[in-house]
C-alpha positions in Angstrom: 73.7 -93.3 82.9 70.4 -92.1 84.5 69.0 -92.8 88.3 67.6 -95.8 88.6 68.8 -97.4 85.6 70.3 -101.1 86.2 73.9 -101.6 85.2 77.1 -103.9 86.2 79.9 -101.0 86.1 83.5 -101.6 87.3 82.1 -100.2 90.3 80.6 -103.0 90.8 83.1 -105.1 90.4 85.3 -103.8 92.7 82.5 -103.7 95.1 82.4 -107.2 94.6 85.6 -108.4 94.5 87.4 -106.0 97.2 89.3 -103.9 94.1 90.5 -101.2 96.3 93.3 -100.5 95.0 91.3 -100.0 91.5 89.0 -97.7 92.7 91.0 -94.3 93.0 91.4 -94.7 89.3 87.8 -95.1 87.8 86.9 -91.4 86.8 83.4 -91.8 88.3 80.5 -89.9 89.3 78.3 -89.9 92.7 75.4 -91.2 90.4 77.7 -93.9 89.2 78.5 -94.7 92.7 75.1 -95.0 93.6 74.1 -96.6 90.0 71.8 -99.8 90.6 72.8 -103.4 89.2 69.9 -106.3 89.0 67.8 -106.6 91.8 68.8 -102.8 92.6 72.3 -103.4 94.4 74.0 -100.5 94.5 78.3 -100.7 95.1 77.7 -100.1 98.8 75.5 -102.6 99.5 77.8 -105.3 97.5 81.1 -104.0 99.1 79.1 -104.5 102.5 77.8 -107.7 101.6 81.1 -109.2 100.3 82.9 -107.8 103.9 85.2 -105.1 102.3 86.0 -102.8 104.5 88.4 -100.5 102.4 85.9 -100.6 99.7 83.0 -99.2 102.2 85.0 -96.6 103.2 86.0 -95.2 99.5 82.8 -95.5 98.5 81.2 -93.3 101.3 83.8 -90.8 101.5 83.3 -90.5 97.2 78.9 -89.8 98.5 77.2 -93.4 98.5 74.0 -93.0 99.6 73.9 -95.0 103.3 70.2 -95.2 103.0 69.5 -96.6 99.8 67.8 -100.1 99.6 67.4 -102.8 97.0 64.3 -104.4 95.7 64.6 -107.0 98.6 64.4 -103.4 100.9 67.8 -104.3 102.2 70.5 -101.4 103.0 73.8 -101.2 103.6 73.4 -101.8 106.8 71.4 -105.0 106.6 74.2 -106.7 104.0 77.1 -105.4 106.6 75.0 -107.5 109.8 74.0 -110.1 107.7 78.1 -110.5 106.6 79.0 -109.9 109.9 81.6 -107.4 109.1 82.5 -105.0 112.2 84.4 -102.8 109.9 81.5 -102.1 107.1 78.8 -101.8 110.0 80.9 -99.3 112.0 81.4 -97.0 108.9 77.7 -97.3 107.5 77.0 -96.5 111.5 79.6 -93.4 111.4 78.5 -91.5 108.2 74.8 -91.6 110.0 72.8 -94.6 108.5 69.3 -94.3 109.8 68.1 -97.5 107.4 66.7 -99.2 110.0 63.3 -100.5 107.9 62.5 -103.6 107.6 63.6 -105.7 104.4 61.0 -108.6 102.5 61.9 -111.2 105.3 60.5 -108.3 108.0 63.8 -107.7 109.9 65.1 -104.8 110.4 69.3 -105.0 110.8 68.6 -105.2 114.8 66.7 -108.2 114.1 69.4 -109.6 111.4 71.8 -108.8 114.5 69.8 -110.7 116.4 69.8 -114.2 114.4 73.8 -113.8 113.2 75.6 -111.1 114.7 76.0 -110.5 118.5 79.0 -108.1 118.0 77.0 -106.1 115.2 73.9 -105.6 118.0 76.3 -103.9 120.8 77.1 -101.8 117.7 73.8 -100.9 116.6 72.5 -99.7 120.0 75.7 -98.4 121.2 74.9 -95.8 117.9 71.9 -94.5 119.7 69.4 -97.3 118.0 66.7 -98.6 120.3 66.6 -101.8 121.6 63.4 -101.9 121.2 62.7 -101.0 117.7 60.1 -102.8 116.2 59.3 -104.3 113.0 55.6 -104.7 111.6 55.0 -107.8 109.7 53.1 -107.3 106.1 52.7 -109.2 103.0 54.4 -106.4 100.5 56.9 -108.2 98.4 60.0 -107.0 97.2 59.7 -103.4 95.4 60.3 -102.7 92.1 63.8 -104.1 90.7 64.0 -101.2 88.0 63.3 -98.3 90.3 64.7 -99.6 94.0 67.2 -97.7 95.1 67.1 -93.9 96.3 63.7 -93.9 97.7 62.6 -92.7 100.4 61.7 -95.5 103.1 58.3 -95.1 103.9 58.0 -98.0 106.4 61.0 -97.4 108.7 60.7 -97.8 112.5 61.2 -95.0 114.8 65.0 -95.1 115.1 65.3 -93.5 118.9 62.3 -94.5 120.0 62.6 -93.4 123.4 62.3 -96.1 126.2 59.4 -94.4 128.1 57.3 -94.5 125.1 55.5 -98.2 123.7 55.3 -99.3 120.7 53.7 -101.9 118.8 55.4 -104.6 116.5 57.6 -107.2 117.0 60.8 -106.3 118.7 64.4 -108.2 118.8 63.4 -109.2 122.3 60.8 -111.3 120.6 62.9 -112.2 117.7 66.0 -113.6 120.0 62.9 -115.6 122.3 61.5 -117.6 118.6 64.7 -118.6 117.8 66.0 -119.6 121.3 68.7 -117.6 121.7 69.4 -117.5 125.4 72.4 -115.2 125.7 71.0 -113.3 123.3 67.8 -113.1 125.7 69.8 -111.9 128.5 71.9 -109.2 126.3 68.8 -107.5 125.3 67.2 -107.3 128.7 70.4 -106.2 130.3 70.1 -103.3 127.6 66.9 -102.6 128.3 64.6 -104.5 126.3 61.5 -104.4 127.3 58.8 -107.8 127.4 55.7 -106.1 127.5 55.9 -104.8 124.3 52.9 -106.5 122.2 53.2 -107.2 118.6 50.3 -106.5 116.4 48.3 -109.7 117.0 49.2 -108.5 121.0 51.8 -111.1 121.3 54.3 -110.4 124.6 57.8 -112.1 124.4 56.6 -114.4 127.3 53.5 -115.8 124.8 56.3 -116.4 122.2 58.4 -117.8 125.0 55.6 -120.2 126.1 54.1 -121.0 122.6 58.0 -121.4 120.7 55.8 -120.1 117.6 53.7 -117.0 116.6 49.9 -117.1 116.9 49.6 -116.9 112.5 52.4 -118.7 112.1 50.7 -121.8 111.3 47.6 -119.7 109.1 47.5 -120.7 105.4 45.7 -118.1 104.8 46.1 -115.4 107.7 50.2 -116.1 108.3 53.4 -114.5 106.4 56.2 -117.1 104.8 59.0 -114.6 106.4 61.9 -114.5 108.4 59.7 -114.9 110.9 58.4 -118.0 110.0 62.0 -119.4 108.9 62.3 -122.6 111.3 65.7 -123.4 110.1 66.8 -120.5 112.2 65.4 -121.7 115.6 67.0 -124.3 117.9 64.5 -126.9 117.0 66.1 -127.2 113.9 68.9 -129.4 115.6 66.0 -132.4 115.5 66.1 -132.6 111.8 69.4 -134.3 111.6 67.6 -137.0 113.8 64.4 -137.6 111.2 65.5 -140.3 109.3 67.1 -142.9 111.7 66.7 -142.1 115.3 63.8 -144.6 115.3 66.0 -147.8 113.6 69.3 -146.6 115.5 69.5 -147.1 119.7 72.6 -144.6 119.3 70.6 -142.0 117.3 67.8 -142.2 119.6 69.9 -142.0 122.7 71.2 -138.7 121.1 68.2 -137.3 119.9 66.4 -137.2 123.4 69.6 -135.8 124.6 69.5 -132.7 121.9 66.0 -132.5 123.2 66.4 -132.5 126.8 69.2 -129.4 126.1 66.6 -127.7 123.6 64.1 -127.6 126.5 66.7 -127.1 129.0 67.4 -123.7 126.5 63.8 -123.3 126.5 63.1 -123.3 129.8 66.3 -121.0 130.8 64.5 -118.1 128.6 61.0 -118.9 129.8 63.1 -117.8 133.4 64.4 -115.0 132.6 61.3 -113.3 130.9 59.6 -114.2 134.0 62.1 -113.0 135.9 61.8 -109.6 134.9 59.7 -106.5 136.7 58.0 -105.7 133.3 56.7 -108.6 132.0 52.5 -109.4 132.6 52.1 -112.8 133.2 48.1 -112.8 132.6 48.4 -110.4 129.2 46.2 -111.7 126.4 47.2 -111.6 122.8 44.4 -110.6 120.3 43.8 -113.2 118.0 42.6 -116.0 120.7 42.5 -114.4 123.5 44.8 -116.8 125.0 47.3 -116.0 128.3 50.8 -117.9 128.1 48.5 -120.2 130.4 46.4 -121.4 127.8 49.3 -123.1 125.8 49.8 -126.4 125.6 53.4 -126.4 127.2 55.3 -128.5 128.9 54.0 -129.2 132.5 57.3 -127.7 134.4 56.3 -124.5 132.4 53.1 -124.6 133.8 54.2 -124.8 137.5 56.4 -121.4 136.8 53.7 -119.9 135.1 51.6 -120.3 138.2 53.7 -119.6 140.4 54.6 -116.3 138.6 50.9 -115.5 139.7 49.0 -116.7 136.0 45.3 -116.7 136.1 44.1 -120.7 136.3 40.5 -118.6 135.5 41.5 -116.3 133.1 38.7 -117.4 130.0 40.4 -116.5 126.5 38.0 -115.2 123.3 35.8 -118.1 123.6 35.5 -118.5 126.9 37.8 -121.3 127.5 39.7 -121.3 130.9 43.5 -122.9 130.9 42.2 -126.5 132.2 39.7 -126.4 129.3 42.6 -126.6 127.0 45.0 -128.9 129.3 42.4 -131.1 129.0 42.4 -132.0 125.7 46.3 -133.1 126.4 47.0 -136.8 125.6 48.6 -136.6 129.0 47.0 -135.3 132.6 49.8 -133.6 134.2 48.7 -130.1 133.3 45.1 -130.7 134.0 46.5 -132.3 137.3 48.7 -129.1 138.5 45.8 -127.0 137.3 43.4 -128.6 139.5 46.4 -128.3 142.6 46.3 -124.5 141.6 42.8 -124.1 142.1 41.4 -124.3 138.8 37.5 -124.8 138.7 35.6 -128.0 136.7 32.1 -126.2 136.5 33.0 -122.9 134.3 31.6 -123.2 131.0 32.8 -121.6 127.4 30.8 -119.7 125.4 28.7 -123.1 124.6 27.7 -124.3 127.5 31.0 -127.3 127.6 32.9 -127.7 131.2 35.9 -129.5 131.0 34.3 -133.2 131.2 33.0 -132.1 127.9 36.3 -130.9 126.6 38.0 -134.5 128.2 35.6 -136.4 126.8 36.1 -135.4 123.1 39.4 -136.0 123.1 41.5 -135.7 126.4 43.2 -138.8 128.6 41.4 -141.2 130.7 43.4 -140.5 133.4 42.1 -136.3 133.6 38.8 -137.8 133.0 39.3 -139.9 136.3 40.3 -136.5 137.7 37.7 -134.6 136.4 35.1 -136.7 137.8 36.9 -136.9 141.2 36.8 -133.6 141.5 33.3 -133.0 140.9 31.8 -135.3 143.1 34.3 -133.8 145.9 31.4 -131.0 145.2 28.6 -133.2 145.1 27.8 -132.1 141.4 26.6 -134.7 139.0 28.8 -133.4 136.3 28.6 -136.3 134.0 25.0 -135.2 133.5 26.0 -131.7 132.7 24.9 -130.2 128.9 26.1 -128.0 126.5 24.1 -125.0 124.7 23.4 -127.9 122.2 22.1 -130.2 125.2 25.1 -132.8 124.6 26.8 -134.7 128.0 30.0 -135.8 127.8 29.2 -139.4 126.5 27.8 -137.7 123.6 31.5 -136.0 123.3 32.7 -139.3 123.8 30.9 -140.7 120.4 31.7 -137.3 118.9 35.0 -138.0 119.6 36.1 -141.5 119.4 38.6 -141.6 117.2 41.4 -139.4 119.9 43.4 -140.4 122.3 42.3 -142.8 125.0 40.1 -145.9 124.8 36.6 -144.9 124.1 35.2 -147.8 125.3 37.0 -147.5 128.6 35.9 -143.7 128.9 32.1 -144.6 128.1 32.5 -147.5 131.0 33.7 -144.3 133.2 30.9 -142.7 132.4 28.2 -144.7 132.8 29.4 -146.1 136.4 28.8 -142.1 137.5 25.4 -142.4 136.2 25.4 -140.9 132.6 22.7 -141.6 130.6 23.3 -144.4 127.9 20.5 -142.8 125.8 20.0 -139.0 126.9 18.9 -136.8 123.8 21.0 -133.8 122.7 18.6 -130.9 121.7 17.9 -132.0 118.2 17.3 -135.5 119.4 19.9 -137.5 118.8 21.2 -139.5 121.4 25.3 -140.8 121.7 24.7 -144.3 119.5 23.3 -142.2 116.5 25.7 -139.6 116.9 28.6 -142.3 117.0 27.2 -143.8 113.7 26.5 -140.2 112.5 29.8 -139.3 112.2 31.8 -138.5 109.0 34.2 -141.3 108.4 32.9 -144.3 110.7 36.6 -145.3 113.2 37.4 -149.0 112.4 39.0 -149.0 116.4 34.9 -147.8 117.1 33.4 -150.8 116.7 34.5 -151.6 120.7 32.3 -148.7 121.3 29.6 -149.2 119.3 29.8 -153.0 121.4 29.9 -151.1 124.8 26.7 -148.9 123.6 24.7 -151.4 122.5 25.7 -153.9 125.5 25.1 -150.7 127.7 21.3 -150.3 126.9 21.3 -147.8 123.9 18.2 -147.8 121.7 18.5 -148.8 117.9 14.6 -147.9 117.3 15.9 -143.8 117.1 14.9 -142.2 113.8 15.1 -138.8 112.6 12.6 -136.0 111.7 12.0 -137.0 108.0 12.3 -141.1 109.0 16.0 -142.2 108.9 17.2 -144.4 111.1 21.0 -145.6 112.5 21.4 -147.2 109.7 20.7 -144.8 107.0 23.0 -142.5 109.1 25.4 -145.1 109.1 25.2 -145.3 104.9 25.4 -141.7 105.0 28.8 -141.0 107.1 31.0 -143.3 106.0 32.8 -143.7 103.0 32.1 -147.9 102.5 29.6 -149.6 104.7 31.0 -152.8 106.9 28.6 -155.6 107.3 30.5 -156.8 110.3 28.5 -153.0 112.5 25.3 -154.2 110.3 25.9 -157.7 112.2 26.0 -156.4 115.4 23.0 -153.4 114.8 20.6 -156.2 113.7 21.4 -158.4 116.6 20.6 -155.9 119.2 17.0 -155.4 117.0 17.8 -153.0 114.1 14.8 -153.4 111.1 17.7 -153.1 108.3 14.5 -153.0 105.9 12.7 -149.9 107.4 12.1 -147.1 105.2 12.3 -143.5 105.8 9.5 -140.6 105.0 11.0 -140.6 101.5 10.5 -144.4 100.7 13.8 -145.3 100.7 15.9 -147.7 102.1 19.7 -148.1 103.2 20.3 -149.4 99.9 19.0 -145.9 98.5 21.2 -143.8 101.1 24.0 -146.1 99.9 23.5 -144.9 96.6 23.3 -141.1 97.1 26.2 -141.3 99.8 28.7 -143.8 97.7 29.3 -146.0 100.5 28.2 -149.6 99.9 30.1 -153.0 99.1 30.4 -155.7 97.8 30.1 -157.5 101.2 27.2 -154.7 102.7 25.2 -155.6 99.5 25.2 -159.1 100.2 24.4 -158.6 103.5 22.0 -156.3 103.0 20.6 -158.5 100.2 20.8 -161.8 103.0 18.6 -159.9 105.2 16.0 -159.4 102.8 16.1 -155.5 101.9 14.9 -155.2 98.3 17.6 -154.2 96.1 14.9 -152.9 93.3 12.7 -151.2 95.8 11.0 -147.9 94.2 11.3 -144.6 96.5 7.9 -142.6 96.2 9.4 -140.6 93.6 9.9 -143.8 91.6 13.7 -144.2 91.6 15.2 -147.1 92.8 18.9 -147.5 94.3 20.4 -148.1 91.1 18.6 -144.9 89.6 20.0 -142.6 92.3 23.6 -144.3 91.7 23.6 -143.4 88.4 22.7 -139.6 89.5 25.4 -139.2 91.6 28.0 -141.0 89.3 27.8 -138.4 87.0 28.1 -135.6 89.2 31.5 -133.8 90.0 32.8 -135.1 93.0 36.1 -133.0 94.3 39.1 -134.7 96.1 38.2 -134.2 99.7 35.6 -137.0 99.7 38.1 -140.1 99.6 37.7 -142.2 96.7 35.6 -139.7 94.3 35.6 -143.7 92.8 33.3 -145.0 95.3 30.0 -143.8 93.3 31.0 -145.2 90.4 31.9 -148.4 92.1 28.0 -148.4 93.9 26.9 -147.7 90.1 28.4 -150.6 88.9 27.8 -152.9 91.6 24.1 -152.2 91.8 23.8 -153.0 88.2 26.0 -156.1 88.0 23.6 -157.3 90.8 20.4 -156.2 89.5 21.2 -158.2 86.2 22.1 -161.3 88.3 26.0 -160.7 87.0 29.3 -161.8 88.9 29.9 -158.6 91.5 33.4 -160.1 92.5 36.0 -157.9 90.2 34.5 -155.0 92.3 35.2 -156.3 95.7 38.9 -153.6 96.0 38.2 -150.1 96.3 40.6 -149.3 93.8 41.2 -147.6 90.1 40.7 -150.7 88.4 37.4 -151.0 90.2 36.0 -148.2 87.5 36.9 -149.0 83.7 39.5 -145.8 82.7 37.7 -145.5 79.3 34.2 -144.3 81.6 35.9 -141.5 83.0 38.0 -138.6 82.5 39.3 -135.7 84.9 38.8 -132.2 84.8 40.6 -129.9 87.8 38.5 -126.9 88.8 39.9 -123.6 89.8 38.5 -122.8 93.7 40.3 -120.1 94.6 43.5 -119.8 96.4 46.1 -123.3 96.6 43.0 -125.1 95.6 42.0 -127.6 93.0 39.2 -129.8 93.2 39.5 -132.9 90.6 35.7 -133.4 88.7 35.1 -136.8 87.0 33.1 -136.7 83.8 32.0 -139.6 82.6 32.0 -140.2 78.7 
């Protein structure tokens, strides 16, 4: 038997199965005790895992090696936290384990202490461990199962750090604050724990405590699927049991919002006690936003201790953005409101030029909006008028941003009563009618706007550089044209049979874009645009349909149908045939024997799914 070599001796049996009494008799070797099985479990790290004491002991007094770790880079000592067995973690901590690196989940045993084992962390630091040992997230995957144990641990955290040094990582402080472990909270801090520590993306315990998350937690592409990200382990969990039924069942409800109420109650408690302490710096900034503990959404009660704590209301984050530029975009105005008590300012500006009526308008309630504007004309500024780098007001956010959370209509009425202009032009021209119509999937609820704008004084004669008008840019956006905006554009003067610098008409943006109907062509038809108009490069609608038909089309545009189904439409009408059987958006709308599908590689968790037509 050879280092490094996987096998399943009687060792490991015993090991498994608590065999003490067995084990005086095997005639073995220290390289059979520290022999590896599958996934490079040595005897120590099973009899640890599987809570025998007796075994742990024979095995170290016969030379286990207390340092060895598997190919998940576990020890001994993270199987005896994670079993929670007093007896194996005190002897692994008596013959002098050091193992204190990180395993594939990126906890070290302080941090498995942490989650599971109260008991096991008084142990830990009462061996001389630091309470603030850190551990460094990364994206290596388990080592090697063939070759795992016996090596040396290149990643391990300083094991007596001293406390008058800093270091960087994430530390059980931060760890016991994700999962919302209040006692735990306390323990640490009354050993010494220290919140200013910054992890590497600069994150304190009180931005964790604030946020309830990690700032790449959320990243496809940037975060780690770790222990870390585990939400099974964090209070929050409790909510799951409530998923299916709370909203068909009075009794489930009623006990839903109260496991709520005592997860916020937990929350809150922590959020306390980090502030409470001498160390922690209320205004620190982690790195990858930029953001205080201000600048997260929280809950408003959070906010008040924040502030009161002494946080920044002006402190501007990587982009510029202030605290109220981010409560702002809340779907409710308490934190805007305490903000504003606070002394929080409505003229600073981002890095584009936008003050919070910009931010409100895109997206924010009506009631901050109502604030917003109070406020400014306390200060006899005419912020309504105010423009971004890109020259937009906040009624051009408003059309930008329709679709969120309060009732656009009402918020353009806001507006306009404090003097915003109905048809003010952005830098590149456009003003808020064509950039509502301009936008990428035209909101059914938006036709109250588009009434309000249109009622308000906006201009439907607005064309583009190379000719377009509002409703080419209509044809362009959306993904199937209504005739019912069409109505309402033509009543208030739109020429639906203008042509751009190209020669073409809607009908020809239709085409290209994939958005027309069976009702839009009849209307379209009705109002006398010519359905087999040439562009000046010759083609006509149907010609262009037929282009874009055959092109590859990936999943992210909707129906990748909808070309297909302006193909087909155009020609059923240009040879006088029934259009009817197309008038659903559906499969059955394109014949199955014209097409077939071929997924294309992208890259990274992506497909995109091409249509070739036979």
């Amino acid at each position: 038997m050879s280092e490094g070599t996987e096998t399943f001796s009687g060792i490991h049996v015993a090991a498994q199965f608590g065999l003490d009494q067995y084990l005086p008799k095997l005639p073995v070797t220290v390289l059979e005790i520290n022999s590896t099985a599958p996934r490079g479990v040595t005897p120590l790290m099973r009899a640890a895992g599987n809570r025998h004491g007796k075994v742990v002991e024979w095995l170290l007094k016969e030379g286990a090696d207390v340092d060895a770790y598997d190919g998940d880079r576990k020890s001994a000592l993270h199987y005896a936290v994670m079993s929670k067995c007093k007896t194996s973690l005190g002897l692994l901590l008596q013959h002098g384990s050091r193992a204190m690196n990180a395993d594939y989940e990126n906890l070290t045993p302080i941090h498995h202490a942490v989650r599971e084992f109260e008991e096991g962390l008084e142990m830990i630091l009462d061996a001389g461990f630091s309470v603030n040992t850190t551990a460094k997230r990364s994206l290596v995957d388990s080592v090697d199962r063939n070759d795992a144990a016996h090596k040396p641990i290149a990643d391990i955290s300083v094991a007596k750090l001293g406390y008058d040094e800093c270091p960087v990582g994430l530390t059980p402080l931060h760890y016991a604050v994700l999962l919302g472990r209040h006692s735990m909270v306390e323990r640490l801090l009354q050993r010494g724990a220290d919140p200013s520590i910054l992890s590497l993306d600069g994150e304190s315990a009180l931005h964790i405590a604030v946020a309830c998350d990690l700032q790449k937690a959320n990243d496809p592409f940037n975060g780690f699927q770790d222990g870390w990200n585990d939400r099974q382990q964090r209070i929050e969990c409790f909510l799951d049991d409530f998923y299916d039924f709370f909203d068909h069942d009075e009794a489930g409800e009623e006990a839903y919002n109260k496991v709520l109420a005592n997860i916020k109650e937990t929350r809150t408690a922590i959020l306390k006690a980090i502030l409470g302490h001498p160390k922690t710096n209320v205004n620190a900034q982690e790195s990858v936003h930029g953001s205080s503990p201000l600048h997260f959404k929280c809950d408003p009660e959070w906010t008040i201790l924040l502030l009161d704590a002494g946080a920044n209301p002006s402190l501007r984050d990587h982009q510029g953005r202030t605290p109220l530029h981010l409560a702002c975009l809340d779907t409710t105005h308490y934190r805007a409101a305490i903000l504003l008590h606070f002394g929080a300012s409505v003229f600073d500006t981002d890095d584009k030029g936008r003050n919070v009526a910009h931010y409100t308008a895109s997206g924010g309630s009506l009631r901050t909006l109502e604030l917003i504007l109070e406020k400014a004309r306390g200060n006899g500024d005419p912020i309504v008028q105010s423009r971004d780098i890109r020259g937009r007001t906040p009624l051009h956010y408003v059309a930008e941003g329709s679709e969120f959370n309060f009732d656009s209509s009402d918020a353009l009425s806001l507006l306009l009563r404090n003097g915003a202009g109905i048809n003010d032009m952005v830098n590149d021209g456009a003003t808020p009618l064509a950039i509502l119509l301009s936008k990428a999937c035209f909101i059914w609820a938006n036709e109250k706007l588009l009434k309000g704008l249109l009622g308000g004084g906006a201009i439907v004669s607005y064309t583009t550089a190379d000719g377009r008008g509002l409703g080419h840019l209509y044809a362009e956006a959306c993904h199937e044209m209504k005739d019912s905006v069409l109505e309402q554009l033509e009543s208030f003067g739109l020429e639906l049979r203008a042509t751009d610098n190209d020669g073409r008409t809607i009908l020809h943006q239709c085409a290209t874009s994939g958005s027309l109907s069976v009702k839009t062509l009849r209307y379209l038809a009705g109002a006398g645009v010519d359905v087999g108009l040439k562009d000046r490069s010759g083609k006509t609608a149907l010609d262009l349909a037929k282009e874009e038909a055959r092109k590859k089309h990936n999943s992210y545009t909707c129906s990748c149908y909808r070309w297909r189904r302006t193909e087909e439409l155009l020609s059923c009408w240009m040879r006088g045939g029934d259009v009817s059987w197309l008038e659903k958006d559906n499969l059955g709308a394109c014949p199955p024997k014209l097409h077939t599908f071929e997924p294309i590689p992208l890259g990274r968790n992506r497909m995109e799914i091409g249509i070739k037509w036979d």
